[in-house]
KOLLO-450119 format. One record per residue: residue number from 1; x, y, z of N, C-alpha, C, O in turn. Coordinates in steps of 0.1 Angstrom, whole numbers, plus 5000, padded with zeros to 4 digits. Example, Ala and Ser with C-alpha at 12.3 -4.5 7.8 and 13.67 -1.06 7.14 Angstrom:
2
BAZA  seq   npx   npy   npz  capx  capy  capz   cpx   cpy   cpz   opx   opy   opz
BAZA    1  5132  4943  5078  5123  4955  5078  5132  4967  5078  5142  4967  5085
BAZA    2  5128  4978  5071  5137  4989  5071  5129  5000  5079  5134  5011  5080
***
This chain:
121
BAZA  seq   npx   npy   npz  capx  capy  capz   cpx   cpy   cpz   opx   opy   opz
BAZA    1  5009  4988  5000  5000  5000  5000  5009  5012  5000  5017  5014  5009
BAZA    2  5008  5020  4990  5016  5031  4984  5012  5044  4993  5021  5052  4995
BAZA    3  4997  5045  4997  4995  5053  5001  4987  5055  5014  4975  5059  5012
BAZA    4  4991  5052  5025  4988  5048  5039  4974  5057  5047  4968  5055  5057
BAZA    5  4976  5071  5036  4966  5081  5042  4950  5079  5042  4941  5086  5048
BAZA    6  4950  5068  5034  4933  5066  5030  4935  5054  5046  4933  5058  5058
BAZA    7  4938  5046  5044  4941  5034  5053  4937  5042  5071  4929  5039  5081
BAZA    8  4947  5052  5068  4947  5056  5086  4931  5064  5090  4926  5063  5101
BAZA    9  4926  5071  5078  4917  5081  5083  4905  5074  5084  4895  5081  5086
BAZA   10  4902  5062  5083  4893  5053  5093  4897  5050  5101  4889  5051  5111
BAZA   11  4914  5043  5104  4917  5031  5117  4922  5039  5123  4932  5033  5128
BAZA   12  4922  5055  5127  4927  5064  5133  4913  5065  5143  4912  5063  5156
BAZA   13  4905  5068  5134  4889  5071  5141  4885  5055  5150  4881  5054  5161
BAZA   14  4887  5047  5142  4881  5038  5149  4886  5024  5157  4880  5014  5161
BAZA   15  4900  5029  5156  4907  5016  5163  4909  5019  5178  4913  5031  5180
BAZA   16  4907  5011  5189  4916  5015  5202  4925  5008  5201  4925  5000  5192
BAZA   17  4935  5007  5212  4946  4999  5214  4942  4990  5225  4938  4994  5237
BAZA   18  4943  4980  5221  4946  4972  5235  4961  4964  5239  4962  4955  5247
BAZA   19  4970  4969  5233  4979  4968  5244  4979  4974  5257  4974  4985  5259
BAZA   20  4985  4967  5269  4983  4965  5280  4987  4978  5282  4993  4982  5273
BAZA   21  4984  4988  5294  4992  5001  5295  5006  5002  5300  5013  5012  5300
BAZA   22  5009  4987  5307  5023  4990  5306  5032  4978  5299  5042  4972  5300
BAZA   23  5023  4979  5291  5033  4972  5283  5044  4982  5275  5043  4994  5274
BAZA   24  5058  4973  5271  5067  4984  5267  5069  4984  5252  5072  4973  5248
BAZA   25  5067  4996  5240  5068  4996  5233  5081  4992  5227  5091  4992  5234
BAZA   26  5082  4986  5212  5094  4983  5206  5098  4991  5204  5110  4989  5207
BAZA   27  5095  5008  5196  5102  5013  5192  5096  5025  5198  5084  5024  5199
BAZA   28  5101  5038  5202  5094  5053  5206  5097  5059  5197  5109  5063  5199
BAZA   29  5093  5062  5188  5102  5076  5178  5094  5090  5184  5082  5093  5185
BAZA   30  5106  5097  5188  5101  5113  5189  5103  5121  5179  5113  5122  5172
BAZA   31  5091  5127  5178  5090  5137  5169  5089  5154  5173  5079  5162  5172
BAZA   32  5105  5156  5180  5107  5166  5182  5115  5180  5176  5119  5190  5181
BAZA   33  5113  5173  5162  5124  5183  5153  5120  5179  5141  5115  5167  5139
BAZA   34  5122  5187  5132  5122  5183  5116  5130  5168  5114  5138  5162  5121
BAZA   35  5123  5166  5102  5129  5150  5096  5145  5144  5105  5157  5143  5107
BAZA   36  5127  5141  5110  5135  5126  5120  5139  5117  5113  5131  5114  5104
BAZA   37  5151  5113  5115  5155  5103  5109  5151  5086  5115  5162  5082  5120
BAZA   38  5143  5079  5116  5136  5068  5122  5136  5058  5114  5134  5047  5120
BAZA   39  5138  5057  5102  5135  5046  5096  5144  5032  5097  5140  5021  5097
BAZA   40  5160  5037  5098  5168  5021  5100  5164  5017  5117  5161  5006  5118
BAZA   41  5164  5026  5129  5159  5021  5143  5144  5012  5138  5141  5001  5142
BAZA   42  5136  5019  5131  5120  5014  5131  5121  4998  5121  5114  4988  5124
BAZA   43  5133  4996  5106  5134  4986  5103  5140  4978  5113  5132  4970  5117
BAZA   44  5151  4977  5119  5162  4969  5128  5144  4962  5136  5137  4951  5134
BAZA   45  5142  4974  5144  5131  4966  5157  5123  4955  5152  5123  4943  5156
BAZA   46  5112  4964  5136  5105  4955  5133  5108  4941  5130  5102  4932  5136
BAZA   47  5121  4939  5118  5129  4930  5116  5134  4920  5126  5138  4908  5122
BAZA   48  5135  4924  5141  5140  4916  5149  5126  4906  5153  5126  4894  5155
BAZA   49  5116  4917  5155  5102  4912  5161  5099  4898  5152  5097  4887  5154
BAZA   50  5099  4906  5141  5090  4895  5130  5103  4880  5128  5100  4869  5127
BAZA   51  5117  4884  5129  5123  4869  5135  5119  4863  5144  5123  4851  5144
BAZA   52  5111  4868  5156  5108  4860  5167  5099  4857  5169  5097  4847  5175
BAZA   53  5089  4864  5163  5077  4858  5160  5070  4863  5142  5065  4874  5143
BAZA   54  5070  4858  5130  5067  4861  5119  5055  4862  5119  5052  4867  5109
BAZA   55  5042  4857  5129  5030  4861  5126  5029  4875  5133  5017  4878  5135
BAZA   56  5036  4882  5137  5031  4894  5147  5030  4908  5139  5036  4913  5130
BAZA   57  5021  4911  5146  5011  4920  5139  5016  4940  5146  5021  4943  5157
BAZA   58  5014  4944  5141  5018  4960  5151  5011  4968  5153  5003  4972  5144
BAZA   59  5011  4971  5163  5000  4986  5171  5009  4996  5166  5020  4992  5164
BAZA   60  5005  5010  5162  5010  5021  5161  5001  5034  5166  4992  5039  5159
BAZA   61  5005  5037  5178  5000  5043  5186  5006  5060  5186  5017  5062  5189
BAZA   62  4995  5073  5181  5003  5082  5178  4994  5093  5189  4982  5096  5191
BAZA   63  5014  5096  5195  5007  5100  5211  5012  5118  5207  5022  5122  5201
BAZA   64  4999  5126  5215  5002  5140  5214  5003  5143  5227  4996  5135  5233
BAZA   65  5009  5150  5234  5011  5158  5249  4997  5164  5250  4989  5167  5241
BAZA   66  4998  5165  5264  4987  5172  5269  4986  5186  5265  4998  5189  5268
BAZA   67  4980  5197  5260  4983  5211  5258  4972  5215  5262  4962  5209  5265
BAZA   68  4977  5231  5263  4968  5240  5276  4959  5244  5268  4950  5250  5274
BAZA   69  4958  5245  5258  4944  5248  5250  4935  5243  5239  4943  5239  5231
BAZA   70  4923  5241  5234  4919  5234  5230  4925  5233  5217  4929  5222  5212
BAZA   71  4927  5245  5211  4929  5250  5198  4950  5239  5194  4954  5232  5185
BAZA   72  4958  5245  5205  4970  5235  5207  4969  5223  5204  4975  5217  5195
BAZA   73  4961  5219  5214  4958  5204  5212  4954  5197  5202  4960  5186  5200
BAZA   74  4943  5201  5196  4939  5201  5181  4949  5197  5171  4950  5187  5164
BAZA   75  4959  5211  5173  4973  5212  5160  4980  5198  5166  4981  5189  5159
BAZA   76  4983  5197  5180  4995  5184  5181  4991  5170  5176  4998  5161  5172
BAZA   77  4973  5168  5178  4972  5160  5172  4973  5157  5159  4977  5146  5155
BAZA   78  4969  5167  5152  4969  5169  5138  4983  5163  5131  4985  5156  5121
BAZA   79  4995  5170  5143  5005  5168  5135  5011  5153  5137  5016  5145  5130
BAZA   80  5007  5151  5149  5012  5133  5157  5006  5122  5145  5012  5112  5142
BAZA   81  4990  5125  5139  4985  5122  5129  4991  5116  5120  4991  5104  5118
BAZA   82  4999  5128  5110  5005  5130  5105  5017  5120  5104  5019  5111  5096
BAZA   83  5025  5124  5114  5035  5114  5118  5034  5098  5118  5041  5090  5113
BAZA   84  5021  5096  5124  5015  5078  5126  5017  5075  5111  5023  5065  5107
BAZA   85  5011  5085  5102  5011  5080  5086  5022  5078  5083  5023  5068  5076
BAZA   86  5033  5085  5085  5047  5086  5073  5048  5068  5081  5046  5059  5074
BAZA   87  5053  5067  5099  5053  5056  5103  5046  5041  5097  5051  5030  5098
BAZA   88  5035  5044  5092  5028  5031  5088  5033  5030  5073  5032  5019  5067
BAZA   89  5038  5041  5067  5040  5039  5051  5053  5035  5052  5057  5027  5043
BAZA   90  5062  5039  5066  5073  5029  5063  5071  5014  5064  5076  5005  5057
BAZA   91  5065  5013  5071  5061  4996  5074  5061  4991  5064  5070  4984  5059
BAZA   92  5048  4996  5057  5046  4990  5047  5056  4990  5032  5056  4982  5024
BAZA   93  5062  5000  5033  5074  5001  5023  5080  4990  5024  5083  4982  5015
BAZA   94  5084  4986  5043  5093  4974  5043  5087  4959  5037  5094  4949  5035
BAZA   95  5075  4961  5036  5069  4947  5030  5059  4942  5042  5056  4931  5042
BAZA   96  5057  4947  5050  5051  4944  5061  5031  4949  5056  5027  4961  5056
BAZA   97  5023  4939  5053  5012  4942  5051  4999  4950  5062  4996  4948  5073
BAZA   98  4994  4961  5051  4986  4968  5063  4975  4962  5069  4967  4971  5073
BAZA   99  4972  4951  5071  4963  4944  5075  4969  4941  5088  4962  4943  5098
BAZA  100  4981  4936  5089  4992  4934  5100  4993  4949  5111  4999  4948  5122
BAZA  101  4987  4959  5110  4989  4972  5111  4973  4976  5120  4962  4974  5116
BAZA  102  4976  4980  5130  4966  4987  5141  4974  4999  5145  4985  5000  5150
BAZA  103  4962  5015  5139  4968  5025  5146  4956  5033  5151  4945  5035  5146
BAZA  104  4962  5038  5164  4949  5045  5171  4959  5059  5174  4970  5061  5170
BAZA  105  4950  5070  5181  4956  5083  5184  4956  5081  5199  4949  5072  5204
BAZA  106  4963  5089  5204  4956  5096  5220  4965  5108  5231  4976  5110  5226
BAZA  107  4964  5112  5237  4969  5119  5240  4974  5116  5255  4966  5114  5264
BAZA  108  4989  5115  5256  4996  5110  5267  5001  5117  5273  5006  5127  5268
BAZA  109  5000  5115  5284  5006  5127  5297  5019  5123  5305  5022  5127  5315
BAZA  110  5026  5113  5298  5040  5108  5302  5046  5116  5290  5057  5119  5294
BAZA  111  5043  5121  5275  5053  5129  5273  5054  5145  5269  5047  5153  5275
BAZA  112  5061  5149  5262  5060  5162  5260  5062  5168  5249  5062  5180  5247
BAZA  113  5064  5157  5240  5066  5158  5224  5057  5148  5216  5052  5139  5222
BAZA  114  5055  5149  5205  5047  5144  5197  5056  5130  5196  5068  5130  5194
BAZA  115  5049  5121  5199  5058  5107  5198  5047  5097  5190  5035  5099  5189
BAZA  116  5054  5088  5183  5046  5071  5177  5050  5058  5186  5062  5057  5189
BAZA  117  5045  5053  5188  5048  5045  5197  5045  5031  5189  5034  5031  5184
BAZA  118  5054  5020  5188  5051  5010  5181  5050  4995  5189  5060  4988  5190
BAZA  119  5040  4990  5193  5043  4977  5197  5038  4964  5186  5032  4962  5176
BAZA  120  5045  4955  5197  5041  4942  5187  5031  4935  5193  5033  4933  5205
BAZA  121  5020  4930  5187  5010  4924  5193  5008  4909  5190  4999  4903  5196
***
C-alpha cells in the first residue's frame, strides 16, 4: 500500500489499542524536530520482532502531549496524525502488510513531544 493516508483516516477514528498500559513499546520515535530520521531504528526493531515471531502483527499508537488549549491540542494532534502515517507507510514500504497494522491516536501525559509508539502484538 503506496498510500497509507486513506488506510489511517478510518483506523485512526476507529481503532483503540489494546495493548496492556504497561506494556513496553518496541520502538518510541520522537517527533521533536524536523525529519527525524527513524527509519533504519523502526526497520532493525521491526525485523527483529518479525524473527521472533513472523506472525506478529503491530500497534501504532500516535501520542500527542497534553496542551493547555483546545485549539494547541487540536494542531498536536493533527501533526502526531500526521507522523502515525509517514510511520505506517514505512512499514509498509518494508513489505510488512497493512492488515498486519493497528493505529489508534491519543493523548499522553507521560510525554511532551509528539511521539509514535510502536508495539508488537
Amino acid at each position: 500500500m503506496k498510500n497509507a493516508s486513506l488506510f489511517l483516516a478510518g483506523a485512526v477514528a476507529a481503532l483503540c489499542v489494546t495493548t496492556p498500559a504497561l506494556a513496553m513499546p518496541l520502538v518510541t520515535i520522537r517527533f521533536d524536530r524536523a525529519n527525524v530520521n527513524y527509519e533504519g531504528a523502526l526497520y532493525a526493531a521491526a525485523k527483529g520482532a518479525l524473527d521472533r515471531q513472523p506472525n506478529a502483527s503491530f500497534d501504532v499508537v500516535a501520542c500527542s502531549p497534553e496542551a493547555s488549549t483546545p485549539g494547541a491540542q487540536a494542531l498536536a494532534a493533527t501533526n502526531v496524525r500526521r507522523n502515525a502515517e509517514s510511520v505506517v507507510r514505512s512499514l509498509t514500504n518494508m513489505g510488512l502488510s497493512a492488515n498486519r497494522i493497528r493505529v489508534s491516536q491519543r493523548t499522553c501525559s507521560d510525554t511532551r513531544t509528539a511521539e509514535v509508539r510502536v508495539f508488537v502484538v
